[in-house]
C-alpha positions as CSV (number, residue, x, y, z in Angstrom):
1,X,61.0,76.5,112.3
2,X,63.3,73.7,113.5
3,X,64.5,73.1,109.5
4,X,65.4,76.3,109.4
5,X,67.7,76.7,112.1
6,X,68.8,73.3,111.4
7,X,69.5,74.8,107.8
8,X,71.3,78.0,109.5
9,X,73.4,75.8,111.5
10,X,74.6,74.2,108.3
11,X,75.0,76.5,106.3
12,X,77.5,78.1,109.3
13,X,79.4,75.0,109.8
14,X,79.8,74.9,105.9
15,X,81.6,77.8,105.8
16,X,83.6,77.0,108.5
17,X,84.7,73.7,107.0
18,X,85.9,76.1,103.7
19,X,87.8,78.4,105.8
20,X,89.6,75.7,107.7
21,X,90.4,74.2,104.7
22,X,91.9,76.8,102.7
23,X,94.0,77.4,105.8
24,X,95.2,74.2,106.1
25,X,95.6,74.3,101.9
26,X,97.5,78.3,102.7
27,X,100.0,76.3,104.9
28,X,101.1,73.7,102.9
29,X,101.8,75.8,100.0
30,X,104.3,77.9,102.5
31,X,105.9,74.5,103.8
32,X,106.5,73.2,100.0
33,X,107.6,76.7,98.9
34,X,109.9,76.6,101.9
35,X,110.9,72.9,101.4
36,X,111.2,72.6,98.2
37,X,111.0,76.1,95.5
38,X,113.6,78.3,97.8
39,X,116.7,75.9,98.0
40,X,116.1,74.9,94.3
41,X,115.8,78.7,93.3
42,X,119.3,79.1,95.4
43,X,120.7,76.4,93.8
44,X,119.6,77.6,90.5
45,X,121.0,80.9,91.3
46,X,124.7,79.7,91.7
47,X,124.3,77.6,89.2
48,X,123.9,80.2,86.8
49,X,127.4,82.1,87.7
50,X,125.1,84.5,90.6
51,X,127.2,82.7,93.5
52,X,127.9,86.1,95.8
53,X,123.5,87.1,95.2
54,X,122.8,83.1,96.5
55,X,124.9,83.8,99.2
56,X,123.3,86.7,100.1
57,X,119.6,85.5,99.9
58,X,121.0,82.5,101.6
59,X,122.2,84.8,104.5
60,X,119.1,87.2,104.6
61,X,116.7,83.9,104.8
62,X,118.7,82.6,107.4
63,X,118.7,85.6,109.5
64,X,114.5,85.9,109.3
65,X,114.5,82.4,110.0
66,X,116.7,82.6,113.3
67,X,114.8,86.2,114.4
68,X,111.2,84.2,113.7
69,X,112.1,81.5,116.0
70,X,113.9,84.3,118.1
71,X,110.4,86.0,118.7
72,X,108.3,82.8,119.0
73,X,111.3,81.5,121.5
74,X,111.8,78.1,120.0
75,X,115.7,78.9,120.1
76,X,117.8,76.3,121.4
77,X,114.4,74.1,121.8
């Protein structure tokens, strides 16, 4: 009886573990895609002649970014 609840109580944390992992794996693909893929797409972007559609994106990201922080009142932190 005790090996099975032991086994229970495994089997639970187990899962746990995999769900707090592909969290922390979920996160770190946003912060590279944020780091790295969105100012190299921009770049690419004007680059390629599309200067006034970079800008834009450039202007809309920036304006999600400031309202995000606006709402989570990190401004001026």
């Amino acid at each position: 009886m005790l090996t099975m609840i032991i086994i229970i109580l495994l089997i639970g944390l187990i899962f746990n573990l995999i769900k707090l992992a592909l969290k922390l794996a979920w996160g770190m693909a946003k912060m590279l895609a944020a780091v790295i893929f969105l100012p190299l797409l921009i770049i690419g972007i004007a680059l390629a002649g599309y200067v006034y559609i970079s800008l834009i994106i450039l202007i809309v990201m920036s304006l999600i970014g400031f309202i995000t922080n606006l709402f989570a009142g990190t401004v001026g932190d």
